[in-house]
C-alpha positions as CSV (number, residue, x, y, z in Angstrom):
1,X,20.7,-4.9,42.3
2,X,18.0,-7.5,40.3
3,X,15.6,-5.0,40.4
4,X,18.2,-2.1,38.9
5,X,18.8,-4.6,36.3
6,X,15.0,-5.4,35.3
7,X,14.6,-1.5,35.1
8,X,17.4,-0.7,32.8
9,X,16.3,-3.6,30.8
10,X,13.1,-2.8,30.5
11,X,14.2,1.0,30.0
12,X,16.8,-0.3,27.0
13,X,13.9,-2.5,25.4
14,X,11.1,0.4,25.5
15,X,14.3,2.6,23.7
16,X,14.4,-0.2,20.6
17,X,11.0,-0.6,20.8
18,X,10.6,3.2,20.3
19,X,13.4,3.6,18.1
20,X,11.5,0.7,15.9
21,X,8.5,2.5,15.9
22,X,9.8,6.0,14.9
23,X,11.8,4.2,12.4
24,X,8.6,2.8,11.0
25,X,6.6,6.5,11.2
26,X,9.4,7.9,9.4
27,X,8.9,5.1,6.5
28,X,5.5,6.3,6.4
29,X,6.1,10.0,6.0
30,X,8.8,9.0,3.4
31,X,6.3,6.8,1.8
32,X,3.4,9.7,1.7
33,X,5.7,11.8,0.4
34,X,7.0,9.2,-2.4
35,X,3.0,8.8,-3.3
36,X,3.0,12.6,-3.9
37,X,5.6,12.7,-6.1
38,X,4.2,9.8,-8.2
39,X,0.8,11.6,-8.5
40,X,2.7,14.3,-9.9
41,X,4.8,13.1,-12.0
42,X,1.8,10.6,-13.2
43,X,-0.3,13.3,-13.4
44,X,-2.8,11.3,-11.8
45,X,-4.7,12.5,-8.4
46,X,-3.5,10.9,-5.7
47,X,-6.5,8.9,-4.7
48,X,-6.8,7.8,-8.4
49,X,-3.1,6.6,-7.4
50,X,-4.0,4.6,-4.2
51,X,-7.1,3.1,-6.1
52,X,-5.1,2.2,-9.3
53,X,-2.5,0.3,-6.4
54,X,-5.1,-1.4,-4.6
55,X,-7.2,-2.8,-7.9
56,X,-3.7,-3.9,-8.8
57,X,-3.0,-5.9,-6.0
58,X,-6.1,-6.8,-4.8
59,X,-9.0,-6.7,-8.2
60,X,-10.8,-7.7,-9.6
61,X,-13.0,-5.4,-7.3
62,X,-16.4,-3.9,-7.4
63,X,-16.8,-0.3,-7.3
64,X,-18.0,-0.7,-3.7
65,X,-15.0,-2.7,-2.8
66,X,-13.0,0.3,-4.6
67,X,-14.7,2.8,-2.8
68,X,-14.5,1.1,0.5
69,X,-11.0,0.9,0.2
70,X,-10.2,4.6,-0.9
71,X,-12.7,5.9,1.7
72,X,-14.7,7.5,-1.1
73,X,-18.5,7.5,-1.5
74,X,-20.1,5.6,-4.7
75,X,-20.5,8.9,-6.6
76,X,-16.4,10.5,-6.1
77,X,-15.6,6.7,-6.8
78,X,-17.3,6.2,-10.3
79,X,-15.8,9.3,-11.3
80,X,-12.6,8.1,-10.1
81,X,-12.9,4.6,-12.3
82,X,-13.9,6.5,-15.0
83,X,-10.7,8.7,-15.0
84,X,-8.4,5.1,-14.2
85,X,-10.3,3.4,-17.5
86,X,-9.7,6.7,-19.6
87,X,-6.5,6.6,-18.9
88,X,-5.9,2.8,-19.6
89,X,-5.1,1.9,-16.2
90,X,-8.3,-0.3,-15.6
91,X,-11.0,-1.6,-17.7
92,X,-14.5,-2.6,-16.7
93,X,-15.0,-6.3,-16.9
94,X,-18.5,-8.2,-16.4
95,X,-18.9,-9.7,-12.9
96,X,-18.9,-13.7,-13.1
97,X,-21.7,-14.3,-11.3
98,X,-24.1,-11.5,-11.6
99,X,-25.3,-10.0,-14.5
100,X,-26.0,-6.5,-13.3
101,X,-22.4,-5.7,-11.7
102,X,-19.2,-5.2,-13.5
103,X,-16.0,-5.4,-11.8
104,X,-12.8,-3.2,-11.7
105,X,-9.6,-5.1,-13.3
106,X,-6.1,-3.5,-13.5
107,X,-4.7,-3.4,-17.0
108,X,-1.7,-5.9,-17.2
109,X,1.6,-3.8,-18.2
110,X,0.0,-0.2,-17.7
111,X,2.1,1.0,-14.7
112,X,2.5,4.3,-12.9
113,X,6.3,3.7,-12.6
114,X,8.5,6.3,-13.7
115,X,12.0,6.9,-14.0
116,X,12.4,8.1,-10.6
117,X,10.3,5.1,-8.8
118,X,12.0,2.6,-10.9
119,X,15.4,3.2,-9.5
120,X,13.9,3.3,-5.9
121,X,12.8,-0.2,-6.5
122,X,16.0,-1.2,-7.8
123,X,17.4,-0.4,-4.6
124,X,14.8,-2.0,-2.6
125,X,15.4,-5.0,-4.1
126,X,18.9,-4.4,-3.8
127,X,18.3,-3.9,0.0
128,X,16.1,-7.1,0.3
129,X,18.4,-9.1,-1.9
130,X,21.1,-8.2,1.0
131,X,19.2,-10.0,3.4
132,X,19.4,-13.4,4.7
133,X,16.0,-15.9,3.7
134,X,15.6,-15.6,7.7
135,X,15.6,-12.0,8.0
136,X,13.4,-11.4,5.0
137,X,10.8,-13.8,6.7
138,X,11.0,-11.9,9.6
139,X,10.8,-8.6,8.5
140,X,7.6,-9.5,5.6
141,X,6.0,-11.4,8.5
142,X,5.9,-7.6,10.2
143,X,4.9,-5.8,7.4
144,X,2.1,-8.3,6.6
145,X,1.0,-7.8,10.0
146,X,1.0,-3.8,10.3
147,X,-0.7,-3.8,6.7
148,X,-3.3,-6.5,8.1
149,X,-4.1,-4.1,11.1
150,X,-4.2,-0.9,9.2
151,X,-6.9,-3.2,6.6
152,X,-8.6,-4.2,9.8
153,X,-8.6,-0.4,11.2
154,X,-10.6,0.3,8.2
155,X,-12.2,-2.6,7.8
156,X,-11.0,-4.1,4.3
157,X,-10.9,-7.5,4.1
């Protein structure tokens, strides 16, 4: 009788566990296709998109660390900044501590939000303001985590 017990335990906990982890696939397909529809309506390429958010929350950056990070050789990747500092998304600043680099900063107040993505964030914040302190700990200390190990998947410090 233990043993039928241990199994249907173990059967209901590999149910959440896969009923977590579709939960979180489907958050990234919804996310993909929420990236898609902010290149277009931005009219920006969606790499120029992913690069823009990752100067943003991680730049100053190199053009190395850019193209790391996009998965882009050095040539595609200049091209790339180019387009972001035309645009007035980035500007080239001097690196502090050598001479011959120059570093990738994001523009303070130039966004790609539009009408559309604003009101999604209103309602993600409307979500995580519905949480307890507790639960919001819990669930950023997962996301920190899965974004940690798809950065260490490809490398990105």
């Amino acid at each position: 009788m233990l043993e039928q017990k241990v199994i249907q335990d173990t059967t209901e906990g590999s149910k959440n566990n896969l009923a977590l982890f579709d939960s979180f696939i489907a958050l990234n397909a919804a996310l993909h296709s929420l990236s898609s529809m902010l290149s277009n309506e931005t009219k920006l390429a969606l790499s120029d998109l992913v690069a823009n958010e990752h100067i943003r929350l991680y730049g100053p950056l190199s053009a190395k660390e850019v193209a790391h990070r996009v998965q882009m050789g050095s040539g595609p990747t200049t091209v790339l900044i180019d387009r972001l500092v035309k645009r007035g998304f980035v500007e080239r600043i001097p690196h502090p501590t050598d001479r011959r680099s120059v570093l990738v900063k994001s523009l303070a107040g130039e966004s790609t939000d539009t009408p559309r993505l604003g009101a999604f964030l209103a309602l993600v914040m409307a979500e995580v303001d519905a949480l307890t302190p507790s639960e919001q700990r819990v669930i950023a200390g997962f996301l920190d985590k899965i974004t940690g190990a798809v950065m260490d998947t490809l490398a990105i410090e």
